[in-house]
PDB file with one MODEL, atoms N, CA, C and O in Angstrom:
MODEL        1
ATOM      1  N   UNK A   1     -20.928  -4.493  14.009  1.00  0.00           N
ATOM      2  CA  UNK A   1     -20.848  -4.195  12.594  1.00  0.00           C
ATOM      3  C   UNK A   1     -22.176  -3.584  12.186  1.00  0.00           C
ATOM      4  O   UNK A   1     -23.263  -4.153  12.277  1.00  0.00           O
ATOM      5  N   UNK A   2     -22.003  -2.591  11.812  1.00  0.00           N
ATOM      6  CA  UNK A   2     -23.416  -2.108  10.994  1.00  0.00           C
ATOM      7  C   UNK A   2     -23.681  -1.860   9.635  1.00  0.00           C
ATOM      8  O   UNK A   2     -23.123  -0.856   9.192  1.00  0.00           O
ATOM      9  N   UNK A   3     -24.382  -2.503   8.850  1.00  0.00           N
ATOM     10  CA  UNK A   3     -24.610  -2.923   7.374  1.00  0.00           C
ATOM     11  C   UNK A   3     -25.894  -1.812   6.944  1.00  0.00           C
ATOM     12  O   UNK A   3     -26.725  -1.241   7.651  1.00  0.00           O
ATOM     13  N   UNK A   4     -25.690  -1.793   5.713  1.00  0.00           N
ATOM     14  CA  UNK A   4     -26.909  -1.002   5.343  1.00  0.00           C
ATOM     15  C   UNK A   4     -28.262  -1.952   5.583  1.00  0.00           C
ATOM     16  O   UNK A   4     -27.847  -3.072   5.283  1.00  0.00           O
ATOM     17  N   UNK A   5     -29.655  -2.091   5.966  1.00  0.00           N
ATOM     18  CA  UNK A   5     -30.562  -2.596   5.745  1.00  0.00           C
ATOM     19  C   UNK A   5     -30.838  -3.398   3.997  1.00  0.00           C
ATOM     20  O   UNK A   5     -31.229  -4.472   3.540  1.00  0.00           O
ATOM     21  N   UNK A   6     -30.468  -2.410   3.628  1.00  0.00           N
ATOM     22  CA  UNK A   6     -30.774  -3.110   1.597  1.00  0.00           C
ATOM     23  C   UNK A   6     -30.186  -4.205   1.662  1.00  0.00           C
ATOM     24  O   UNK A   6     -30.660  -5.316   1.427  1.00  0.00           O
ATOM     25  N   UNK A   7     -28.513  -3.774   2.168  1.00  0.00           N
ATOM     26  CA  UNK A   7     -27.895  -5.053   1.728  1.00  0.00           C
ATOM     27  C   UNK A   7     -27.593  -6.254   2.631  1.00  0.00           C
ATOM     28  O   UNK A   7     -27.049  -7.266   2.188  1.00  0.00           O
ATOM     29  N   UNK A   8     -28.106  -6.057   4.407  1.00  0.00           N
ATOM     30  CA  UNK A   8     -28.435  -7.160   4.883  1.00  0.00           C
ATOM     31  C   UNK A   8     -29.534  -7.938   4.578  1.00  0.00           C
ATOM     32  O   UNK A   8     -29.541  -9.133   4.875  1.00  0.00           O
ATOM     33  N   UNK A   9     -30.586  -7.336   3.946  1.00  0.00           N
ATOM     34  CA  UNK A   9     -31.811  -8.159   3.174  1.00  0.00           C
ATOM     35  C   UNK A   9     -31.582  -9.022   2.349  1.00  0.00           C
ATOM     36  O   UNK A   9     -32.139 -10.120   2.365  1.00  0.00           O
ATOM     37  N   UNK A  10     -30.523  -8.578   1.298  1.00  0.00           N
ATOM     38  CA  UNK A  10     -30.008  -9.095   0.465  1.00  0.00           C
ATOM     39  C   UNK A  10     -29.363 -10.489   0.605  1.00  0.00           C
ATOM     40  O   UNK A  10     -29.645 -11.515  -0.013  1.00  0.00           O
ATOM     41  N   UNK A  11     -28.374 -10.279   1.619  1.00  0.00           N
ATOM     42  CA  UNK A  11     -27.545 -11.541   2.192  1.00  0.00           C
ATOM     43  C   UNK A  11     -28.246 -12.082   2.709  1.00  0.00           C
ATOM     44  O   UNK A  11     -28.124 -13.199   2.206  1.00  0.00           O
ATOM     45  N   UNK A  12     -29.446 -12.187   3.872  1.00  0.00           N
ATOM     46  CA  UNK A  12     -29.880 -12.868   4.237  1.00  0.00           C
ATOM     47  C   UNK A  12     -30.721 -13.638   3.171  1.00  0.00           C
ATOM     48  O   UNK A  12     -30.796 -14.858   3.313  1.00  0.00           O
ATOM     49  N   UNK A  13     -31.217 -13.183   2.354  1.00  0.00           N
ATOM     50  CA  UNK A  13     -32.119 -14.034   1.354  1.00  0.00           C
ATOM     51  C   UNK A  13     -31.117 -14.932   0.672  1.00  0.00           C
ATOM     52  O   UNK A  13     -31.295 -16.143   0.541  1.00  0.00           O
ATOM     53  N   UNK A  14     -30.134 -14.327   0.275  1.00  0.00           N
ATOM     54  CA  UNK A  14     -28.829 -15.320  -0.704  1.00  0.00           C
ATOM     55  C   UNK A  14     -28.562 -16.535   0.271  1.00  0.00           C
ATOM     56  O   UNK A  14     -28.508 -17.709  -0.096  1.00  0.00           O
ATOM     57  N   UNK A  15     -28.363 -15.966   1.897  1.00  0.00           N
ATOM     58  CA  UNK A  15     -28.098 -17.684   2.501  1.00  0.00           C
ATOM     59  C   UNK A  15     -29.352 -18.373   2.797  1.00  0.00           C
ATOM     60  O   UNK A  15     -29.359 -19.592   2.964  1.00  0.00           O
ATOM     61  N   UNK A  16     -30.677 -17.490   2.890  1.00  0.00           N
ATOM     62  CA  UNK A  16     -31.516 -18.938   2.575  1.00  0.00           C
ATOM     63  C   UNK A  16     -31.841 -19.283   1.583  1.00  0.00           C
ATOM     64  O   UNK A  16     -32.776 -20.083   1.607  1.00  0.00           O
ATOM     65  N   UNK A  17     -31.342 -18.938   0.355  1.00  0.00           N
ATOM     66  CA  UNK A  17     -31.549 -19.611  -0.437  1.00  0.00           C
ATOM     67  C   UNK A  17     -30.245 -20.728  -1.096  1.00  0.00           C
ATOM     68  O   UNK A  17     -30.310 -21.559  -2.002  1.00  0.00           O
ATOM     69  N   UNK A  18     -29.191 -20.351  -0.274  1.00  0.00           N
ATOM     70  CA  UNK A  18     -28.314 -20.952  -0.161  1.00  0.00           C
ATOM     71  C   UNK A  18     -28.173 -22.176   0.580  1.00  0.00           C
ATOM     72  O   UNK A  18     -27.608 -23.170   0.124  1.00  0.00           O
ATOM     73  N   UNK A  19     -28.683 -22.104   1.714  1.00  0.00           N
ATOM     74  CA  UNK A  19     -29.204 -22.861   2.700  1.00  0.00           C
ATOM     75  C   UNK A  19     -27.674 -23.100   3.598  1.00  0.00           C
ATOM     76  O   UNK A  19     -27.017 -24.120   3.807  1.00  0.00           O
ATOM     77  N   UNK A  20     -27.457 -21.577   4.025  1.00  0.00           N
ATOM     78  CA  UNK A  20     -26.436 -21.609   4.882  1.00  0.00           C
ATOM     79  C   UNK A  20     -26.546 -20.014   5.935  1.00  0.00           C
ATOM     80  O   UNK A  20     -27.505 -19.244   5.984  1.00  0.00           O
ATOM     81  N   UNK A  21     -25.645 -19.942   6.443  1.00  0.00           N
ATOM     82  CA  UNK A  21     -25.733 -18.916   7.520  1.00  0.00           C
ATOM     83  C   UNK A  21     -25.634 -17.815   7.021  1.00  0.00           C
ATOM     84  O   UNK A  21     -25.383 -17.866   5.817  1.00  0.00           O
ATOM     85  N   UNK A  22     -25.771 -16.342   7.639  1.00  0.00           N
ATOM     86  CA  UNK A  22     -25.262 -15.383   7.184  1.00  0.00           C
ATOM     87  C   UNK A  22     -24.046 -15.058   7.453  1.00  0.00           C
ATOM     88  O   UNK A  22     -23.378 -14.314   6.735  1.00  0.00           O
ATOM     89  N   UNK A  23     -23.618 -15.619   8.579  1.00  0.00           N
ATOM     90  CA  UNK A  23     -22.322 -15.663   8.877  1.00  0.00           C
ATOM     91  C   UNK A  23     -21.445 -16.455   8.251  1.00  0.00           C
ATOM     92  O   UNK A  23     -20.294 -16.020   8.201  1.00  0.00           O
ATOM     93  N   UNK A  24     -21.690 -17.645   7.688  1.00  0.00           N
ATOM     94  CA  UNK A  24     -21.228 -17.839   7.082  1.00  0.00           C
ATOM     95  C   UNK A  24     -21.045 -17.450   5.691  1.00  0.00           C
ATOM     96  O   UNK A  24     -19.987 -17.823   5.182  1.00  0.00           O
ATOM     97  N   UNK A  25     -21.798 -16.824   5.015  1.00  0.00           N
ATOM     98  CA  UNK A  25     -21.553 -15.822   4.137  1.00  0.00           C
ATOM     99  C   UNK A  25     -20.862 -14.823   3.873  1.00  0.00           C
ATOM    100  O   UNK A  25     -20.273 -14.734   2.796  1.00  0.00           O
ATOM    101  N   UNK A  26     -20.808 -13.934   4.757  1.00  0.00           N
ATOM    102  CA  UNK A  26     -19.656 -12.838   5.819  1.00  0.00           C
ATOM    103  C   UNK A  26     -18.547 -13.289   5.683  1.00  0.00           C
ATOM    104  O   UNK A  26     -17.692 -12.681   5.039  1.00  0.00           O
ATOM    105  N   UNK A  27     -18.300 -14.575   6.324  1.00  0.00           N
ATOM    106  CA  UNK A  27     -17.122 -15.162   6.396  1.00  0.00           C
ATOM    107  C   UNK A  27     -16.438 -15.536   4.985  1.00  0.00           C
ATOM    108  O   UNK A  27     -15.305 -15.110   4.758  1.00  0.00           O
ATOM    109  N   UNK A  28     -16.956 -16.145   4.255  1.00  0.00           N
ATOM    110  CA  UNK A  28     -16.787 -16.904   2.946  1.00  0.00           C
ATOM    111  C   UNK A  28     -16.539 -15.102   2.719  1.00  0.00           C
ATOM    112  O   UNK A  28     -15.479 -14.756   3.242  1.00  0.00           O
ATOM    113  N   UNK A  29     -17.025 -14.368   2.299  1.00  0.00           N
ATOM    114  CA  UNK A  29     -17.087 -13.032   1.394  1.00  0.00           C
ATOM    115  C   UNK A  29     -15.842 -11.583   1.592  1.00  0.00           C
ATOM    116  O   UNK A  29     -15.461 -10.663   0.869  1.00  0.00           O
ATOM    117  N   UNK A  30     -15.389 -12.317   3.735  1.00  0.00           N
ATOM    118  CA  UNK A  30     -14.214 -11.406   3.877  1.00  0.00           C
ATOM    119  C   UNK A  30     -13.232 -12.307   3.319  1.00  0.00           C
ATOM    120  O   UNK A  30     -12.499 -11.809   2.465  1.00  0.00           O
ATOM    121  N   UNK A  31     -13.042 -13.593   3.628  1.00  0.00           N
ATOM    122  CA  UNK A  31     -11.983 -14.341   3.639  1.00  0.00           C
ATOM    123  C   UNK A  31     -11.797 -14.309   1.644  1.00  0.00           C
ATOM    124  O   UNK A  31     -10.671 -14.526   1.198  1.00  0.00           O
ATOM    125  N   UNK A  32     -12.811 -14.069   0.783  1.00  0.00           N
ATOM    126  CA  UNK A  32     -12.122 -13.419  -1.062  1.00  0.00           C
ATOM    127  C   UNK A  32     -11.732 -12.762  -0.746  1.00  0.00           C
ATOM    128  O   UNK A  32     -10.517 -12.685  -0.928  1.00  0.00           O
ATOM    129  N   UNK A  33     -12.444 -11.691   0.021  1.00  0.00           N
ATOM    130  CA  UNK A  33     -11.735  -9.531  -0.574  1.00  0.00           C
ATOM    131  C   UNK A  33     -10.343 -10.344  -0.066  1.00  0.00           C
ATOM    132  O   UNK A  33      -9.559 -10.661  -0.960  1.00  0.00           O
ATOM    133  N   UNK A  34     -10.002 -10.691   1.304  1.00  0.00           N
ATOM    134  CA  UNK A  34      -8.702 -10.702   2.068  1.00  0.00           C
ATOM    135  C   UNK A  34      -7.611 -11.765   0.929  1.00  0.00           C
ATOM    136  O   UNK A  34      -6.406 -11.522   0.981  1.00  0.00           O
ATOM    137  N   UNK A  35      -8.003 -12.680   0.140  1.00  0.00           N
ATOM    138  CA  UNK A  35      -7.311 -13.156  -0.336  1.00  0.00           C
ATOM    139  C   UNK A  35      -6.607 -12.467  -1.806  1.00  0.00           C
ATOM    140  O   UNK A  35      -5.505 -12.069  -2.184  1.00  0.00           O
ATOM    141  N   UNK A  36      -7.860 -12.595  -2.286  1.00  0.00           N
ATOM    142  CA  UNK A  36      -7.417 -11.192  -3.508  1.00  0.00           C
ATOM    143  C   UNK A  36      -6.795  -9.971  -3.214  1.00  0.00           C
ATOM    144  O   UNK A  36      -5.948  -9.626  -4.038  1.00  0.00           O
ATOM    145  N   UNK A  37      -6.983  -9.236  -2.276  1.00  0.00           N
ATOM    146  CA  UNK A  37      -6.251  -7.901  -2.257  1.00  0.00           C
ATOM    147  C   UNK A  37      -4.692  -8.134  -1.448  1.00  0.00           C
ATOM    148  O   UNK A  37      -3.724  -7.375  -1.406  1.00  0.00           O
ATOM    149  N   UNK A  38      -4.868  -9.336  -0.915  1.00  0.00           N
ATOM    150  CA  UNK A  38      -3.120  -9.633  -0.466  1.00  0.00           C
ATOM    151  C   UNK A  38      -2.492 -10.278  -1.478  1.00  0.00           C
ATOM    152  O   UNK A  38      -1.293 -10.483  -1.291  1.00  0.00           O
ATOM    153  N   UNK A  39      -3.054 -10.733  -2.702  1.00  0.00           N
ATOM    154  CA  UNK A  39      -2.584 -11.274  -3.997  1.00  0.00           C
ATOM    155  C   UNK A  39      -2.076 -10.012  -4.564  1.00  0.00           C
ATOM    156  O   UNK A  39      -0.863  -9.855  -4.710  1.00  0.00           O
ATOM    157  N   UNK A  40      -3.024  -9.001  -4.930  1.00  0.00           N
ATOM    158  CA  UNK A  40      -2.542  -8.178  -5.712  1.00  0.00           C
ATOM    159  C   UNK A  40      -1.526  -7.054  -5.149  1.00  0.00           C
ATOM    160  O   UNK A  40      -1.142  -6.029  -5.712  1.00  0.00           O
ATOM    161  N   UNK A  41      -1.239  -7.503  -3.996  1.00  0.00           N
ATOM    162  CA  UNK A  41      -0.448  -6.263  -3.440  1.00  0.00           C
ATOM    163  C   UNK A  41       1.347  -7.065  -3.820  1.00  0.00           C
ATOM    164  O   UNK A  41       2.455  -6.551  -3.971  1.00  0.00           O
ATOM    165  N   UNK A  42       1.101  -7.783  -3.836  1.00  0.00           N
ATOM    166  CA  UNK A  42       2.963  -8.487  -4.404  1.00  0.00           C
ATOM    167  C   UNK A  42       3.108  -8.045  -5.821  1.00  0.00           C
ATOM    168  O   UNK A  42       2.454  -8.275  -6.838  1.00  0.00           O
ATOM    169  N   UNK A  43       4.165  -7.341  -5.567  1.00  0.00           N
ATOM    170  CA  UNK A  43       4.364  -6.209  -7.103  1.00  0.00           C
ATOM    171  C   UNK A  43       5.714  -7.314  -7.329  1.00  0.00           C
ATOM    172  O   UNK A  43       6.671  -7.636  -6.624  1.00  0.00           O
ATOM    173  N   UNK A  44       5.231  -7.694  -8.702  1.00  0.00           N
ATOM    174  CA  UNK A  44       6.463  -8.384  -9.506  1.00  0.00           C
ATOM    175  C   UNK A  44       7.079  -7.712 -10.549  1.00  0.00           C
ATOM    176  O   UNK A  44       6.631  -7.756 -11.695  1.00  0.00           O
ATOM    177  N   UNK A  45       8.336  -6.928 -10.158  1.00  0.00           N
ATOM    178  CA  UNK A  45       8.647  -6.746 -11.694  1.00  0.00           C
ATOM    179  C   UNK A  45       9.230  -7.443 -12.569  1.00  0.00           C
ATOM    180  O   UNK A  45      10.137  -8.260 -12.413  1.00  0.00           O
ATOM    181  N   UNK A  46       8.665  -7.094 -13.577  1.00  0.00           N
ATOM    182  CA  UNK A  46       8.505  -7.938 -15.241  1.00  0.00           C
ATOM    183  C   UNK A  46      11.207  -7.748 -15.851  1.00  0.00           C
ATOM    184  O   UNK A  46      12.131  -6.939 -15.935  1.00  0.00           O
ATOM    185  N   UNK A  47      10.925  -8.928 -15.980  1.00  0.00           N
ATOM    186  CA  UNK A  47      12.393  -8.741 -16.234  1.00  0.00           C
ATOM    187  C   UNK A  47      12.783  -7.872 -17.630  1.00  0.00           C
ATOM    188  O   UNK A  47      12.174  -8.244 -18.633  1.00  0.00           O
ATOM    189  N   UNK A  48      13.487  -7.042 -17.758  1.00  0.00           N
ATOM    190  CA  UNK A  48      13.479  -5.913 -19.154  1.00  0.00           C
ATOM    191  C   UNK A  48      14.734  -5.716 -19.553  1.00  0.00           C
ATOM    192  O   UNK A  48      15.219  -4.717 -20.084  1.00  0.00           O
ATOM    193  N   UNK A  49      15.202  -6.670 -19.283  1.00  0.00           N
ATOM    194  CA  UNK A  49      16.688  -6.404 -19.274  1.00  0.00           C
ATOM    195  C   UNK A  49      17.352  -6.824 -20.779  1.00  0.00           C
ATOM    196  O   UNK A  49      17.217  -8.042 -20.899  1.00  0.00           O
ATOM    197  N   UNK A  50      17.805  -6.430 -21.586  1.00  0.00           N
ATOM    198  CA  UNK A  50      18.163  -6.809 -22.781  1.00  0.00           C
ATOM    199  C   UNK A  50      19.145  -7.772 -22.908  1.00  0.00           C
ATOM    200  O   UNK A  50      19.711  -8.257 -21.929  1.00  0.00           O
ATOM    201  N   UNK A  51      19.511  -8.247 -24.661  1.00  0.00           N
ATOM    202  CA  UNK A  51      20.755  -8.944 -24.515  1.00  0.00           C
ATOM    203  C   UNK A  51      21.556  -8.207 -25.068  1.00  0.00           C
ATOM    204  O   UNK A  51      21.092  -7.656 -26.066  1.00  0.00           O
ATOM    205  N   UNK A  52      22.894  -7.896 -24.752  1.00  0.00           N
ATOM    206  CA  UNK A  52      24.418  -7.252 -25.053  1.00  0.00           C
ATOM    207  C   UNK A  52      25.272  -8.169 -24.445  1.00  0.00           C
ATOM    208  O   UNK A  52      25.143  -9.340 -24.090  1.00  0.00           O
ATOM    209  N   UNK A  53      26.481  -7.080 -24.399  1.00  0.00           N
ATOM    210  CA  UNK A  53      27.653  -7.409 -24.265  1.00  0.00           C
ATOM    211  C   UNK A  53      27.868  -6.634 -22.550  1.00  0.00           C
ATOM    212  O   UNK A  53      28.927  -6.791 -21.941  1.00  0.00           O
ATOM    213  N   UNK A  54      26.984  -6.020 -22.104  1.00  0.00           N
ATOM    214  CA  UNK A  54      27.109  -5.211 -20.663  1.00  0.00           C
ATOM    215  C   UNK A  54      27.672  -4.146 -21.041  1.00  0.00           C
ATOM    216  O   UNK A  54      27.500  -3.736 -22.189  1.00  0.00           O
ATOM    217  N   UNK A  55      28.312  -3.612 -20.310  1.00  0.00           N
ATOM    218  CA  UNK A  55      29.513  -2.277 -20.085  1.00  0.00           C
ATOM    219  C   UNK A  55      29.977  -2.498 -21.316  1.00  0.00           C
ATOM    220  O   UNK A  55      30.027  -3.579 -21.903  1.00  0.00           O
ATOM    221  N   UNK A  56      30.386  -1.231 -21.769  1.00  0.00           N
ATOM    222  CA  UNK A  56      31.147  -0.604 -22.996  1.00  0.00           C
ATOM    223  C   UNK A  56      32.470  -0.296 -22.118  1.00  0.00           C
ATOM    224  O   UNK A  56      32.515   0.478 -21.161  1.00  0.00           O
ATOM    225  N   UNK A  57      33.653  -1.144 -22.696  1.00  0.00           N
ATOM    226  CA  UNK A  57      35.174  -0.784 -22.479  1.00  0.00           C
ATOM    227  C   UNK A  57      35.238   0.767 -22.068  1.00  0.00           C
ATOM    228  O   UNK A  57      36.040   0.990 -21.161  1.00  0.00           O
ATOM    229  N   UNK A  58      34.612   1.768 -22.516  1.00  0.00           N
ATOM    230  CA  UNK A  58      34.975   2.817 -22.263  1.00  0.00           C
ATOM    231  C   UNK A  58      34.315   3.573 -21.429  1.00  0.00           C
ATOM    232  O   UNK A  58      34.618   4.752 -21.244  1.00  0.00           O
ATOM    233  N   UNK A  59      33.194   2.888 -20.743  1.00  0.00           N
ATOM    234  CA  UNK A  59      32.774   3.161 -19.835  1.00  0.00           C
ATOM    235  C   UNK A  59      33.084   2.521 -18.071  1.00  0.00           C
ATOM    236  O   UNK A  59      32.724   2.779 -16.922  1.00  0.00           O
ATOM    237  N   UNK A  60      33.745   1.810 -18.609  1.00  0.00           N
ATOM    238  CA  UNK A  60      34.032   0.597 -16.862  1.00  0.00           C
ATOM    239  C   UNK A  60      34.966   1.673 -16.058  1.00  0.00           C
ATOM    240  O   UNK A  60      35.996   2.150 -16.534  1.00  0.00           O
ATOM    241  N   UNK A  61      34.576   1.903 -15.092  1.00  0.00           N
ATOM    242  CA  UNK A  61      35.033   2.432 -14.053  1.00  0.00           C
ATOM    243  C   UNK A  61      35.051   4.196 -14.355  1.00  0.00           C
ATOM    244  O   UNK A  61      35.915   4.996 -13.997  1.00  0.00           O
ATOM    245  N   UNK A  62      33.667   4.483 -15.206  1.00  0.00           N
ATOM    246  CA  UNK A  62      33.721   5.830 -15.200  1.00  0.00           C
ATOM    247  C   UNK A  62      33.041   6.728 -14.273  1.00  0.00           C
ATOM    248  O   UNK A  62      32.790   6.140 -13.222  1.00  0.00           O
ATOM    249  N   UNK A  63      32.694   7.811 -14.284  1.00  0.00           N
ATOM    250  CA  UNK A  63      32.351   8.599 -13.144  1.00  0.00           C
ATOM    251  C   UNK A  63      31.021   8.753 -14.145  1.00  0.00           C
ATOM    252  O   UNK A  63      30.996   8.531 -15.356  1.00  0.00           O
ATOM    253  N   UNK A  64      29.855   9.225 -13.233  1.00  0.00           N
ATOM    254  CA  UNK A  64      28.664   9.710 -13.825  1.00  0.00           C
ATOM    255  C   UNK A  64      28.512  10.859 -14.720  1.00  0.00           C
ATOM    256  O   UNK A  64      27.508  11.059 -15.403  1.00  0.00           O
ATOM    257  N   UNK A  65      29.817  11.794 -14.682  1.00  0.00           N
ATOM    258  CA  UNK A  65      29.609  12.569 -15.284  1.00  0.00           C
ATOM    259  C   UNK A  65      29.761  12.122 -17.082  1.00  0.00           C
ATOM    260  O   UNK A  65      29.164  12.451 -18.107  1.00  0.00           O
ATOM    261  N   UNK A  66      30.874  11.232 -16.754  1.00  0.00           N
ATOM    262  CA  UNK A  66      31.183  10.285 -18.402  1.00  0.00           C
ATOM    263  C   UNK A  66      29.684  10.123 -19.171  1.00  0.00           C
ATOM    264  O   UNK A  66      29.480  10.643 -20.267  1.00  0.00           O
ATOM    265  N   UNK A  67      28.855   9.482 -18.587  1.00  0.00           N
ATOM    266  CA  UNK A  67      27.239   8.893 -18.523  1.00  0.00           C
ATOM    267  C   UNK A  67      26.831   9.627 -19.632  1.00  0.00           C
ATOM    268  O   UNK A  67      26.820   9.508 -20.857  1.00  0.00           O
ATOM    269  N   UNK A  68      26.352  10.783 -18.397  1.00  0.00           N
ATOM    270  CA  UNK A  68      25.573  12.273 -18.575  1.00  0.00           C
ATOM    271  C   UNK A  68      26.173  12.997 -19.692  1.00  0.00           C
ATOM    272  O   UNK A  68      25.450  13.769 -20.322  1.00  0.00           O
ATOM    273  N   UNK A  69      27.420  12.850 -20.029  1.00  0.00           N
ATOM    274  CA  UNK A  69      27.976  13.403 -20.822  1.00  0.00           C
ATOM    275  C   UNK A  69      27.652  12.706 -22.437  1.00  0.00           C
ATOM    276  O   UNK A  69      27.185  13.409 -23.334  1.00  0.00           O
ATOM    277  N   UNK A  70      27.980  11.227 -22.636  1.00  0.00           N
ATOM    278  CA  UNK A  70      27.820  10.891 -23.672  1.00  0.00           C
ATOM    279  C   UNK A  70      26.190  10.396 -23.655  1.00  0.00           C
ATOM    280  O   UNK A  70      25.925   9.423 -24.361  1.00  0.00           O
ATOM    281  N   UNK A  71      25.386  10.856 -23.089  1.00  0.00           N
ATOM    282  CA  UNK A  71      24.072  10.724 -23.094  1.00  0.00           C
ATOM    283  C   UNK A  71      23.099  11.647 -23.612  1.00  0.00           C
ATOM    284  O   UNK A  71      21.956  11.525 -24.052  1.00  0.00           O
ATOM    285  N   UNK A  72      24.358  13.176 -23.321  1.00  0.00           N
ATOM    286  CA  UNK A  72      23.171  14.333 -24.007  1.00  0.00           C
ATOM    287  C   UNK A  72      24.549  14.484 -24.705  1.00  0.00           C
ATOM    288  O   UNK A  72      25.408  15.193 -24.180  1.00  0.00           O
ATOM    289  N   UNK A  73      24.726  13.991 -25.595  1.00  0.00           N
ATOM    290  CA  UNK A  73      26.292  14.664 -26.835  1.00  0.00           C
ATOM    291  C   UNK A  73      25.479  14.980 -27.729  1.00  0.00           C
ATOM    292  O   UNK A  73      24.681  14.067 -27.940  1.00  0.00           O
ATOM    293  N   UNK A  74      25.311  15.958 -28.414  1.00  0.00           N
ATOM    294  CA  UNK A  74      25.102  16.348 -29.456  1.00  0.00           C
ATOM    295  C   UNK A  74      25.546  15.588 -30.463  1.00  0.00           C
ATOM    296  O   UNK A  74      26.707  15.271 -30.207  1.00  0.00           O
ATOM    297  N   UNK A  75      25.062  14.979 -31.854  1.00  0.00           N
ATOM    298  CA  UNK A  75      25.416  14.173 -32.856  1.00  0.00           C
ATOM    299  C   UNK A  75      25.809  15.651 -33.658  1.00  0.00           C
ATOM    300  O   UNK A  75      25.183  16.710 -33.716  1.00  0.00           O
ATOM    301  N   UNK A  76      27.247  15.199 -34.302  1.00  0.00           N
ATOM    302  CA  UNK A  76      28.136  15.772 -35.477  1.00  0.00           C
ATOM    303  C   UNK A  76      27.487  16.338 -36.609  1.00  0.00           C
ATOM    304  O   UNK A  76      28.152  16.792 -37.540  1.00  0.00           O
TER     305      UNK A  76
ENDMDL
END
């Protein structure tokens, strides 16, 4: 593994002043990123679903074109 110098200085001073390893630091510091970024990768979608009655009688068992059709109708 090769680290920048700045920021192995860095860590090493944080674990002695920590009064623990650098490796163990490393460790402790992959094992967040790895927990957080496998958290945020589970995509939940949010439920959006309204309340009705479902299907409109005059739509059950129509073809898509029915849809498309009363979807762009021009109002009277």
């Amino acid at each position: 593994m090769n680290l920048p110098d700045e920021l192995l200085r860095e860590a090493q001073e944080l674990a002695r002043r920590e009064h623990t390893t650098l490796r163990e630091l490393i460790e402790t510091g992959l094992r967040t990123v790895v927990r957080q970024r496998t958290a945020e990768s589970h995509f939940v979608l949010e439920d959006a679903s309204v309340d009705g009655r479902g299907l409109q009688p005059e739509f059950r068992g129509a073809r898509w074109e029915q849809f498309r059709d009363a979807i762009y109708e021009q109002p009277s």
